[in-house]
N, C-alpha and C positions, 0 to 999 in steps of 0.2 A: 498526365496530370501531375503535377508539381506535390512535393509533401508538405500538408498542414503539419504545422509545429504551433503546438500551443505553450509561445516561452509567456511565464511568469519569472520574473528577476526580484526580489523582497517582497512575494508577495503579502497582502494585508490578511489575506486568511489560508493555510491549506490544509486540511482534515482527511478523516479519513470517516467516514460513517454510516448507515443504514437506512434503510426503508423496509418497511415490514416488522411480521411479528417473530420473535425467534423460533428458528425452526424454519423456517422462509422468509428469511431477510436476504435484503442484496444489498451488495457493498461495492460502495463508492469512494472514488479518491474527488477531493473537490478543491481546486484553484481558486480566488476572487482576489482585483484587485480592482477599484474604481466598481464601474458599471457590471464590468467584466465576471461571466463566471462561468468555470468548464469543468463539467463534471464528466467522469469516465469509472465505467463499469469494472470489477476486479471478482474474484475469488474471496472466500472470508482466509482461504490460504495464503494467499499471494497478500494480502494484507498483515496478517501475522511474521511472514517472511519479511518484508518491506519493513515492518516497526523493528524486530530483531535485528537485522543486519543492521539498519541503522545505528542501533542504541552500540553494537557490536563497533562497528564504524566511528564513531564516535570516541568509544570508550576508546581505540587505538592511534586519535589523532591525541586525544591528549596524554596519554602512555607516550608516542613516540615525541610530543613538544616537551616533556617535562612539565606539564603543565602549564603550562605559558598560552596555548591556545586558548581562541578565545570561547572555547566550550563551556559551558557550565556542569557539573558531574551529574546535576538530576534537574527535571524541566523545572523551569524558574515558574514559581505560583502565579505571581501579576500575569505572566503569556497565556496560563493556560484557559484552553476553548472547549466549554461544555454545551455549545448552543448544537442545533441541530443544521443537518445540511439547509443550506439556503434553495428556497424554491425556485420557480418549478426546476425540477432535475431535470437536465434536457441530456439521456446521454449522450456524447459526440464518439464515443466506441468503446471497447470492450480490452481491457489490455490481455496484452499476452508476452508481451517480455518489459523484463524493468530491468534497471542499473542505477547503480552507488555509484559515485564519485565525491570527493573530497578536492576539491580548488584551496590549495596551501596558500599561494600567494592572496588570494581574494577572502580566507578564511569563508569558506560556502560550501557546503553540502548542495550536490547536486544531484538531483534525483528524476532519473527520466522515466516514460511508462506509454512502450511502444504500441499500435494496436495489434490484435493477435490475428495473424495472416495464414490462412492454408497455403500448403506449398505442397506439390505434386513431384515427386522422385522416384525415382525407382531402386534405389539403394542408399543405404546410409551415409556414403561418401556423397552420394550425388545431393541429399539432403543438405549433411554438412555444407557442401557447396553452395547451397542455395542459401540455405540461413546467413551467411558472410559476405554473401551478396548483396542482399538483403540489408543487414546492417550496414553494411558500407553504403551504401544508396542513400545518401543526403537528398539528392533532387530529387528520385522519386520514389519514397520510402513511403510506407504505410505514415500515417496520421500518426503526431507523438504532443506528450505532454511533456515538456520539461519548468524543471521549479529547480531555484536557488534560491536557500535559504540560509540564514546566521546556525548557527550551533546552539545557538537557544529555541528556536523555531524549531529544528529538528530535533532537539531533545521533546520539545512540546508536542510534535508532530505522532512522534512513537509513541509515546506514554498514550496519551487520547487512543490510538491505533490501539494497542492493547489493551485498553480498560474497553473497547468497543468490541473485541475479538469478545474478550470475556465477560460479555453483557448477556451474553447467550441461553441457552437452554443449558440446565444444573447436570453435570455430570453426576452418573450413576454412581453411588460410594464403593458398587460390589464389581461393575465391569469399566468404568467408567464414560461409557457412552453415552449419549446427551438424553436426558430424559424430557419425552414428551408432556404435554399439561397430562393427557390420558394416561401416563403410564407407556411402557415400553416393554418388548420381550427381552427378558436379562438372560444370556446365555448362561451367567453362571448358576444360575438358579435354575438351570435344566430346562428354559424356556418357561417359567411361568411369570407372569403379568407383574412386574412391579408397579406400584402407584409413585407419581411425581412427590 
C-alpha cells in the first residue's frame, strides 16, 4: 500500500488543540483548507516540543538573514486563532516522529508529523537501521501530514501551541506538579493532600 501524505501548502487554518478537561485532554495538530480537514492525534509533549523548536527555528532564520526574512519577531495579532478544533475530529493517526524545515528560497516553514510505527529489532543497530528505512520510504511510508507555512503562520502556529500546552491543570507552587480540581499528594509536604 502506497503512503498517504496529507500535503497542505498555505494552508487556511493549522492549530494545534484539545479535547477534554485538563487532566485528560488529548491533543491535536489540525490542518483545513476548503472543505478539507485532517486532524492527527499527538502528545501534550510532542506539542510543546513542535511550538519551541519552532519559535527556536524561526528566531534563527532571521538571526541568520539579518533580518531581511520574511519573519515577523512575535505572531502578528490580525492571524491569530482562538477558535476551537473544527468538528467532528476524525483522527487519521497518531503521530510519532515530526520534522522542522525552513524552505529559504520559498520563505516556508515546513513542518511534517509522521505516524508512529512499531518496529521489531533485535538490537540497537538493527533498530537504527530500520528507523532510516523507514524514513527514506517515500512509496510506502507510514501515513504523514506535511504543512507549509509563511513565518507569520508559524509564529501564530507556536504561540496558540503554547498558550494551549499551558491551559492546563495549575502547577503545584511547592512541587510543581499539576494540581488536580481534588487536590493532589505533594511530595514535599511528606505526602499530605494539598487542596487545588
Amino acid at each position: 500500500m502506497s503512503r498517504q501524505v496529507f500535503l497542505y501548502d498555505h494552508p487556511e487554518r493549522f492549530v494545534a488543540g484539545t479535547v477534554g478537561l485538563p487532566g485528560r485532554r488529548s491533543f491535536f495538530l489540525q490542518a483545513s483548507a476548503g472543505t478539507r480537514v485532517t486532524s492527527v492525534a499527538l502528545e501534550k509533549t510532542q506539542v510543546a516540543a513542535l511550538a519551541e523548536r519552532m519559535e527556536e527555528l524561526l528566531d534563527e532564520v532571521v538571526r541568520r538573514s539579518g533580518g531581511s526574512a520574511s519573519v515577523p519577531a512575535v505572531a502578528p495579532s490580525e492571524i491569530t486563532d482562538t477558535a476551537p478544533l473544527d468538528t467532528p475530529i476524525e483522527e487519521e493517526f497518531r503521530v510519532g516522529t515530526m520534522a522542522l524545515a525552513w524552505d529559504g528560497d520559498e520563505q516556508l516553514m515546513i513542518v511534517e508529523a509522521q505516524a508512529l510505527v512499531e518496529l521489531d529489532a533485535e538490537s540497537e543497530e538493527d533498530l537504527a537501521e530500520a528507523e532510516e528505512r523507514l524514513l527514506q520510504d517515500e512509496e510506502n511510508g507510514p501515513p504523514m501530514l506535511r504543512v507549509r507555512l509563511t513565518g507569520a503562520q508559524a509564529r501564530a502556529f507556536a504561540k496558540r501551541a503554547l498558550d494551549v500546552v499551558n491551559e492546563g491543570r495549575p502547577p503545584c507552587p511547592l512541587c510543581s506538579l499539576p494540581l488536580d480540581p481534588e487536590g493532589h499528594v505533594c511530595p514535599r509536604q511528606n505526602g499530605y493532600r494539598r487542596g487545588a
